[in-house]
C-alpha positions as CSV (number, residue, x, y, z in Angstrom):
1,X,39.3,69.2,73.6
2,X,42.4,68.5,71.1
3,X,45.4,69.7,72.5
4,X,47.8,69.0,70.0
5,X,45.7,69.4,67.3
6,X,44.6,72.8,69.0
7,X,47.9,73.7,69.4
8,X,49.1,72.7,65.9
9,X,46.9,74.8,64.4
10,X,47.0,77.7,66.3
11,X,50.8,78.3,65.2
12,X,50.5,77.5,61.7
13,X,47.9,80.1,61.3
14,X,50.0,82.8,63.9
15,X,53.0,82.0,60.9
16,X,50.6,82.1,57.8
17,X,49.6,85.6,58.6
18,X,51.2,88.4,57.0
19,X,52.1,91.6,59.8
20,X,50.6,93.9,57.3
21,X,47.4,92.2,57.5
22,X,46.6,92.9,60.5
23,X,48.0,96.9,60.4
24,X,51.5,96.0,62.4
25,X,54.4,97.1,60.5
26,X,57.0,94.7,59.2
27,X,60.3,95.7,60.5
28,X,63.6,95.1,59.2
29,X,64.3,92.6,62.1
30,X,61.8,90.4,62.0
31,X,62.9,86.5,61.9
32,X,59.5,84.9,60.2
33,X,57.0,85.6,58.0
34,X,54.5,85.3,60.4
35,X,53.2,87.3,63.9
36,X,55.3,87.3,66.8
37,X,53.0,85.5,69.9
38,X,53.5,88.9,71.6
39,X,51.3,90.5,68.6
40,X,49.0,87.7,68.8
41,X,48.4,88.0,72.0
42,X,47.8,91.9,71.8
43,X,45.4,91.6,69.0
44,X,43.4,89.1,71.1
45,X,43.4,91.0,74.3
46,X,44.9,88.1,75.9
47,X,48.7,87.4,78.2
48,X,51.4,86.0,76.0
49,X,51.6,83.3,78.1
50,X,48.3,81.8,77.5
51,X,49.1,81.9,74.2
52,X,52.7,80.0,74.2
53,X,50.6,77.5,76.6
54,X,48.0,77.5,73.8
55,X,50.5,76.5,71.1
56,X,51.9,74.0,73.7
57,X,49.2,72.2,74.7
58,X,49.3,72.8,77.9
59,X,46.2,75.3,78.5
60,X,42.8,74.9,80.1
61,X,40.3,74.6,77.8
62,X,39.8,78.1,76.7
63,X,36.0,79.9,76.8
64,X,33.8,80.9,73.9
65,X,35.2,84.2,74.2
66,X,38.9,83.4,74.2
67,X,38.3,81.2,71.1
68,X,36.4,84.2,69.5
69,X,39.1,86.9,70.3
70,X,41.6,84.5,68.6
71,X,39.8,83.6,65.5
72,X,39.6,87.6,65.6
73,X,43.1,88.0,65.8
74,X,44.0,85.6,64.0
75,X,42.0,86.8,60.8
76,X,40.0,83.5,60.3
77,X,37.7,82.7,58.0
78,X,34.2,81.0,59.1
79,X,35.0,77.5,58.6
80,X,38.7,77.9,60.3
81,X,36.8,79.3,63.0
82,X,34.2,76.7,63.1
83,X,37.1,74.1,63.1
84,X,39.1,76.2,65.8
85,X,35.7,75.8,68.3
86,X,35.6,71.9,67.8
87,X,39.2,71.6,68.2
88,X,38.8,73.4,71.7
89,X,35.4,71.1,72.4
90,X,32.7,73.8,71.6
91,X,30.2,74.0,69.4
92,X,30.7,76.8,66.5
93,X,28.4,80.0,67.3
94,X,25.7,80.0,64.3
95,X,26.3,82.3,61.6
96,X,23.5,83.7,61.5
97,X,24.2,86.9,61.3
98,X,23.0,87.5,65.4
99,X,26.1,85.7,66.5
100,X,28.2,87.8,69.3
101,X,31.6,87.1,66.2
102,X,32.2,89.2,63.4
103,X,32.1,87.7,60.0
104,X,35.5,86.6,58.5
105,X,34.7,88.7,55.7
106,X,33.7,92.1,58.1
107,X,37.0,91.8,59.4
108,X,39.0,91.7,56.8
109,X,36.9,94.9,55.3
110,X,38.3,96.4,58.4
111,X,41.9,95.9,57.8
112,X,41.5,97.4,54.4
113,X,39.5,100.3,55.5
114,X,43.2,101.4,57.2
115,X,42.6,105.3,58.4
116,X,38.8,105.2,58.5
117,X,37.2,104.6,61.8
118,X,35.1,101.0,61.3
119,X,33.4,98.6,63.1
120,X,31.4,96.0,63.2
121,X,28.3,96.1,65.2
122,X,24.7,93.5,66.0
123,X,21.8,94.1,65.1
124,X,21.2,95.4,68.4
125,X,24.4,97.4,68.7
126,X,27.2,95.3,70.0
127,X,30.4,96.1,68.9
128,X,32.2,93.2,68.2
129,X,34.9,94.1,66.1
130,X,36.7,97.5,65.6
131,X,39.5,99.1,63.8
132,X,43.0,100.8,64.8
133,X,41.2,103.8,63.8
134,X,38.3,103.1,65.7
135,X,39.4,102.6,68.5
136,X,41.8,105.6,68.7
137,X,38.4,107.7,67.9
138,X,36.0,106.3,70.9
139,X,38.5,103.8,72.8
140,X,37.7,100.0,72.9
141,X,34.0,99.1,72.9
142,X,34.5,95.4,72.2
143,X,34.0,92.7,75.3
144,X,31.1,94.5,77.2
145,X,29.3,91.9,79.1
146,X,25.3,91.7,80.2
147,X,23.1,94.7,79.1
148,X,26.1,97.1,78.5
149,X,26.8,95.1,75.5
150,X,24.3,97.3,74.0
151,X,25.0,100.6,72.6
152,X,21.2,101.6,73.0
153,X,21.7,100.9,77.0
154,X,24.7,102.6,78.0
155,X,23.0,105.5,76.2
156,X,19.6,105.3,78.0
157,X,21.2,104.4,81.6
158,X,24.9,105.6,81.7
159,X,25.7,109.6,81.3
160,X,29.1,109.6,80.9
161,X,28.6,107.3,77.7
162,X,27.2,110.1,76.0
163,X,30.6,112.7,76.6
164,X,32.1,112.3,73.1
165,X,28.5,113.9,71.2
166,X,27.8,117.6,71.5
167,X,25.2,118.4,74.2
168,X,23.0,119.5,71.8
169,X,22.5,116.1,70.1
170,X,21.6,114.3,72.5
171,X,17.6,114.2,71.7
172,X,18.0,113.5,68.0
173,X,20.6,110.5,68.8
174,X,18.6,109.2,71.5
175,X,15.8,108.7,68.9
176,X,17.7,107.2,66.2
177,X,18.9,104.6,68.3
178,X,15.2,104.1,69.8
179,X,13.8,104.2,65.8
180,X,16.8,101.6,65.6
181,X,15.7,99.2,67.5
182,X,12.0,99.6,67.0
183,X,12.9,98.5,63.4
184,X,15.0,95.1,64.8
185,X,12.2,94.7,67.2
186,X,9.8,94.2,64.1
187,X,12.1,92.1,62.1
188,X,12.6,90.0,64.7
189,X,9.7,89.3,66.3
190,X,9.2,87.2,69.3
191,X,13.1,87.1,69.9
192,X,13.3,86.9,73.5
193,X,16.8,88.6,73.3
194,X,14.8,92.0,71.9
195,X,12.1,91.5,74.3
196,X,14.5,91.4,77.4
197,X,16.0,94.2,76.1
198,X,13.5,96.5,75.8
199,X,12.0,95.3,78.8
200,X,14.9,96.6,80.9
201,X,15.4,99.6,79.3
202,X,11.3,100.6,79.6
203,X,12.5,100.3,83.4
204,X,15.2,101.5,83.7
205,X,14.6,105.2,81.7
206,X,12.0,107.2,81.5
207,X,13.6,109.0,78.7
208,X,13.1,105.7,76.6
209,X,10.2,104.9,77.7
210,X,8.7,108.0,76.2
211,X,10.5,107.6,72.8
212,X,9.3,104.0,72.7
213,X,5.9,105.2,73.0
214,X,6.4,107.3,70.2
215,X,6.4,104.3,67.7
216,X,9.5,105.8,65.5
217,X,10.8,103.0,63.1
218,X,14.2,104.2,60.9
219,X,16.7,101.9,60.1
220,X,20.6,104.0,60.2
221,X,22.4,103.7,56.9
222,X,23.9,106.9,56.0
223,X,24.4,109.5,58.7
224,X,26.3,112.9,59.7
225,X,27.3,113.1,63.3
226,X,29.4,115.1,65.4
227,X,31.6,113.2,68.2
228,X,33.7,115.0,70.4
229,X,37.3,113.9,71.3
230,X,39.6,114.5,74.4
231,X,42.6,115.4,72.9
232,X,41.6,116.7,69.3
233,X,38.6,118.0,69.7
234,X,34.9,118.1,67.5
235,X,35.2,115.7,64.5
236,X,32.4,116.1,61.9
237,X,31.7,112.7,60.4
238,X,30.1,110.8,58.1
239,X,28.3,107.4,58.8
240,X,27.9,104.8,56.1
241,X,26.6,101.3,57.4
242,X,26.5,98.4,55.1
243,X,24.4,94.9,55.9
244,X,24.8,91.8,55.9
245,X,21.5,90.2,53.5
246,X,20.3,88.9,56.8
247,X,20.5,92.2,58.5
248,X,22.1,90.4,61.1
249,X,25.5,92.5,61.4
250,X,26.6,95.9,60.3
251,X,30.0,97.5,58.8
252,X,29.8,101.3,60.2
253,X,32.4,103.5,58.3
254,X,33.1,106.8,59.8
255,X,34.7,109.3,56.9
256,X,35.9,113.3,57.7
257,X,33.3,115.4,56.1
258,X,35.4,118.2,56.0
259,X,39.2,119.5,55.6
260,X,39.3,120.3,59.7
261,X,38.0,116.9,60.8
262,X,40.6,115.3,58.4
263,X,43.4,117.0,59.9
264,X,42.1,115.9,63.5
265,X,41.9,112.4,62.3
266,X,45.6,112.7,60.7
267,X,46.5,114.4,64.1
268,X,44.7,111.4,66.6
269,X,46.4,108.7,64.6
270,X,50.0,109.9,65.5
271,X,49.2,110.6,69.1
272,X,47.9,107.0,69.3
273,X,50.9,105.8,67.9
274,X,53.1,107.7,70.4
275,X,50.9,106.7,73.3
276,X,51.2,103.3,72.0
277,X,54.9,103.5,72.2
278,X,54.9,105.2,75.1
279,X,52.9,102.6,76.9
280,X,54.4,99.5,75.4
281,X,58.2,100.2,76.5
């Protein structure tokens, strides 16, 4: 591990990035250019203090997922956050599109998507990057360790996951996600992270294993859904998902599809931002 070299380039990226990049407004008070270690900090779901100890070189030497919150928060491109991984002696994760890190690229789609729910999401349903908007919609479903990772697993083996869809549409999304990954199943055959998968779930649900049976193969990319929130109530969406060429990871845009769900939307972002401000004093 490179300490200084660690550090050093930890804080000139924090002062090379713009607040309005990263959707935190740029008040009149603001002594640098740059984000505050506070904001840095939040972004990466991490204490301040590791952070000043990061730019000090005084940390431990941080974990795969530490390094891959901060190349998140920190809006890095591919090769910055290849050289941020050797820098903190570990080996870059591949980019190979089944990596558990956003592309560079995804995420800075979803800083210029602003108000539209988006996220980035595997092959096999991991979330591993989301949106302001996003996460104001269906809270924060990044950092999920072992089988709840998946998407397709809390569905199939946790009923509360299911709360924010209508009762009524719970058979047709249970097989599209199935359909889903019957189609990654048969692109990538012989993965051993598929066949574990599926393995589990087969025992775990009866539900799944009758859909499995059932052979359905449909890969999602345009979709109309209805999620329910808490505090605003149904939203009627619409679901675009664009792929990487490799398949490997997926941009999911959620858009109002009508005047009502727009005004929700409009309605969840400001209590988000009062509950942020609420929570933060």
């Amino acid at each position: 591990m490179q300490r200084d070299q660690l550090a050093d380039f930890l804080r000139r990226r924090r002062e090379a990035i713009r607040p309005a990049e990263v959707g935190i407004t740029d008040g009149p008070r603001r002594r640098t250019a740059g984000l505050r270690r506070e904001e840095v900090a939040m972004l990466a779901g991490m204490s301040v203090d590791y952070v000043v100890r990061l730019e000090q070189g005084r940390s431990s030497q941080p974990s795969t997922q530490l390094l891959g919150a901060l190349a998140r928060a920190l809006r890095l491109s591919d090769d910055e956050r290849g050289h941020l991984f050797h820098l903190a002696g570990h080996q870059p994760p591949p980019s190979d599109g089944v990596a558990g890190l956003a592309r560079a690229g995804l995420i800075r789609m979803l800083d210029l998507l602003g108000d539209s729910p988006a996220l980035v999401m595997s092959d096999l349903g991991e979330v591993l990057a989301q949106n302001r908007a996003s996460i104001l919609l269906t809270g924060v479903q990044t950092g999920q360790t072992g089988d709840r990772r998946y998407i397709v697993f809390r569905w199939f083996t946790d009923p509360t996951f299911r709360i924010t869809h209508p009762s009524e549409d719970f058979d047709l999304r249970a097989r599209q996600l199935v359909a889903d990954l019957r189609a990654t199943a048969g692109r990538r055959s012989g993965d051993p992270e598929i066949a574990g998968l599926v393995s589990r779930l087969l025992a775990a649900s009866e539900q799944f294993r009758r859909l499995w049976a059932d052979h359905e193969v449909a890969v999602r990319r345009a979709d109309r859904k209805t999620m329910v929130h808490p505090r605003v109530g149904p939203l009627v969406l619409d679901c675009e998902t664009l792929m990487t060429p490799d398949q490997g990871q997926h941009l999911v845009v959620l858009t109002p599809a009508d005047a009502e769900t727009r005004e929700r939307l409009a309605l969840l972002r400001v209590l988000g931002v009062e509950e942020f401000a609420t929570g933060s004093s």
